[in-house]
Phi, psi and omega in degrees: 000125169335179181259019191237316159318286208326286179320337181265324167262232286286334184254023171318276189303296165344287216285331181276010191258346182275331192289294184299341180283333185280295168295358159302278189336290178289329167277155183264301170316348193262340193282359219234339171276139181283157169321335168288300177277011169282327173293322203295297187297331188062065194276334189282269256279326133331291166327300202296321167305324195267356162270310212262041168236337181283335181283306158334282210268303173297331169317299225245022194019060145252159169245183219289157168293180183277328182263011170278319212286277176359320226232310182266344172278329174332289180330298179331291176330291190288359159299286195335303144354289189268012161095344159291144190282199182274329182267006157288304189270030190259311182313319198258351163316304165331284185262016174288308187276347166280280176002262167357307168264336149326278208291359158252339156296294159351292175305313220270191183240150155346286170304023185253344191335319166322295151317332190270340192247359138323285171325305183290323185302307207289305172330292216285329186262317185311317200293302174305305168308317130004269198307269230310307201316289214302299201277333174332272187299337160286342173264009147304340265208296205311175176264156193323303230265333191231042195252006192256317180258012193268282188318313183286353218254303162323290167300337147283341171280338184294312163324283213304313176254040184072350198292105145026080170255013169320287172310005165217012175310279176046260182256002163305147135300073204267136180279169165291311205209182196199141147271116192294122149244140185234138185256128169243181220216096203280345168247109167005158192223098166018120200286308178287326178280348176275327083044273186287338169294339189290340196283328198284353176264330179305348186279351177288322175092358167334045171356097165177136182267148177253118167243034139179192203268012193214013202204121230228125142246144186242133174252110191251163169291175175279308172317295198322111183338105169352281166356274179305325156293296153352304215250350125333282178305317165266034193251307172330282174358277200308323167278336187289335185112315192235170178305166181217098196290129189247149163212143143184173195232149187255158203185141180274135176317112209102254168322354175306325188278341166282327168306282161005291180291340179259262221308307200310292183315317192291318193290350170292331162271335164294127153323112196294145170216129194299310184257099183304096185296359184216191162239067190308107184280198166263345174303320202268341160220035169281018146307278186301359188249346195265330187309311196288027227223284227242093178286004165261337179286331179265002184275330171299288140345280225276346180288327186298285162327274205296345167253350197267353185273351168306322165306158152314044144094064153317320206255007198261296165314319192293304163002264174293318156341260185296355173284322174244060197005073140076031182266089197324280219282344183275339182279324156304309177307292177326329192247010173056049183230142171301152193290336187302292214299333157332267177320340173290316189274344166289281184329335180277310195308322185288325204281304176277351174256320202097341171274135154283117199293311182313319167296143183318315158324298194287352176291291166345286224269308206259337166312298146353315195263313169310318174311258225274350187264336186271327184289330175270340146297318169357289177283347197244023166256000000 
C-alpha cells in the first residue's frame, strides 16, 4: 500500500472521531440526541468503517460488495428508526463526502498524485452507490404512514441536487423537467407543520421538500398547467400560516440545481403573500433580482420607498395599481376603495416622486421600488 493509503489508515480514527464532532455542531437533530441513540445508531464505529473499508477498496480498485451495500442500507434504516428526518440525513450525507475527500487532499504531496487521484476517482462512483444503498434502507426504515412522502421528499432533493434517482423512482412519476416553486419564509416555520404540509402533497405524488425551516420546494412536471400549480402553492401557503415570498423556475432533469438557484433567488424578492395571486417567475422579477444583486442601486431605490411612505398607504396602492395591470376600477375593488380616491392617491404618488406611476418609468422605477420595499420589510420583522 502507498505512503498516502498508510497515511490515510493511520489517521482512520482521528478522522472519524472529527467526522462525528462535525455532525454533532451542524446538524441540529444530531446535538438533540441523547447518549442511548447515539450508541443505537452507532455513528463513530460507522465512521470508522466506511473509512478503512473505502481505503481498503480503492487500494485494491474494487468497488463496494453487494454485502458493503447491505451493510450501509442497514446504517439508513436504523436512522431512519430512531426519527431523524431527511434533510438531517440529505446534511450529513453532505458532509460525510466533504469530509472524505478533504481528509485525502490534506495527506496527500506531490508524488502521490496517482494515488490521489485513484482515491477520489474511487470516492466519486462508489460514493454514489454508497448515498443510494444509505437513503434505500432509510426509507425502509421510515414507518407505513410516512413512507409514500418520506420518498418524495427524497426524491425531490435527489433533482434538486442532480444526483441518480433511479433508486427512489420505482412507481413514481418522473418528468423530463419540472417547475421549481420555492416558498421562503420570514419566520421558521414548526417542525410538526412542515410534516404536515409534506404529507398533504403526498396524495398527489408531489415531489417536495423543506429545504430549511423558513424555505419550502414544491417539483411539478413541467406538462402541468399554470393553474394547478398556483393552487398547489397556495394550499401550501395556506397550511404554513404566514406570507410567503414565491419564485420560481423551470429546468430539466439533469440541470435542476441551477434551476434551483434563480427560484431560490426570485423567491427572496417577492413580495410575501398569505394567498398568492400569480405564479411569480423570473421574467416578473429579474428587476427586483438583479436591484438586490447591487446596494447601491438598491440604495438608490430606497430614497423612493422613503417618499412613497409620506403618503396614505402608497406602497399598498401602487400595489394593487399594478397587481391589476393599472386597471382603475379593478385596483380600487382591491384595495375597497373608491376609484376617485384611487386617483387621489396616484396623484400624490406623482406629487412626492416625481413620477407618473402610470408611465413606462414609473411602471419600472416604482414597480420595483413596491418589491423590494414590501420584501425587505417582510424579512427584517
Amino acid at each position: 500500500m502507498s505512503a498516502l493509503f498508510n497515511a490515510l489508515r493511520e489517521r482512520v480514527e482521528v478522522n472519524a472521531r472529527h467526522a462525528v464532532e462535525t455532525y454533532t455542531n451542524e446538524v441540529s437533530e444530531y446535538q438533540a440526541m441523547s447518549p442511548g441513540v447515539d450508541d443505537r445508531i452507532g455513528m463513530y464505529d460507522f465512521a470508522v468503517f466506511i473509512r478503512r473499508r473505502s481505503l481498503d477498496l480503492a487500494a485494491a480498485e474494487l468497488p463496494l460488495t453487494e454485502e458493503d451495500l447491505a451493510g450501509i442500507a442497514t446504517v439508513g434504516r436504523q436512522r431512519a428508526e430512531v426519527g431523524l428526518s431527511v434533510p438531517s440525513q440529505q446534511q450529513v450525507l453532505g458532509l460525510h463526502t466533504a469530509m472524505m475527500v478533504r481528509e485525502v487532499h490534506d495527506l496527500a504531496r506531490p508524488e502521490d498524485v496517482t494515488d490521489l487521484l485513484r482515491m477520489v476517482g474511487w470516492l466519486g462512483t462508489q460514493g454514489v452507490r454508497a448515498r443510494s444503498a444509505y437513503l434505500r434502507g432509510y426509507t425502509r426504515g421510515v414507518g407505513g404512514a410516512r413512507v409514500l412522502s418520506t420518498r418524495l421528499e427524497i426524491l425531490a432533493r435527489t433533482l434538486l441536487a442532480d444526483e441518480p434517482v433511479e433508486p427512489f423512482v420505482a412507481d413514481l412519476r418522473l418528468a423530463g423537467q419540472y417547475h421549481i416553486s420555492i416558498l421562503k419564509m420570514a419566520q421558521p416555520t414548526a417542525s410538526e407543520t412542515q410534516s404536515e404540509v409534506v404529507a398533504a402533497f403526498a396524495a398527489d405524488r408531489v415531489p417536495v421538500t423543506w429545504l430549511g425551516a423558513d424555505e419550502f420546494a414544491v417539483l411539478t412536471p413541467g406538462t402541468t398547467p399554470k393553474a394547478k400549480i398556483l393552487q398547489r402553492i397556495r394550499h401550501a401557503a395556506a397550511l404554513i400560516g404566514q406570507p410567503c415570498g414565491v419564485g420560481s423556475a423551470e429546468g430539466v432533469v439533469g440541470g435542476l440545481a441551477e434551476t434551483l438557484a434563480w427560484a431560490r433567488e426570485a423567491s427572496r424578492v417577492a413580495p410575501p403573500q398569505d394567498r398568492p395571486e400569480r405564479l411569480p417567475e423570473i421574467a416578473d422579477l429579474f428587476v427586483e433580482m438583479a436591484v438586490a444583486r447591487t446596494p447601491a442601486l438598491d440604495g438608490w431605490l430606497r430614497s423612493y420607498a422613503k417618499a412613497l411612505s409620506t403618503g396614505p398607504d402608497l406602497v399598498a396602492t401602487l400595489r394593487a395599481y399594478y397587481a391589476s395591470d393599472m386597471n382603475r376600477t379593478s385596483a380600487a375593488a382591491a384595495l375597497h376603495i373608491h376609484p376617485r380616491t384611487l386617483d387621489y392617491r396616484l396623484r400624490r404618488v406623482r406629487e412626492v416622486t416625481g413620477i407618473d406611476p402610470g408611465s413606462t418609468v414609473g411602471v419600472r422605477l416604482l414597480s420595483a421600488t413596491v418589491a423590494r420595499t414590501l420584501a425587505v420589510a417582510h424579512y427584517a420583522d
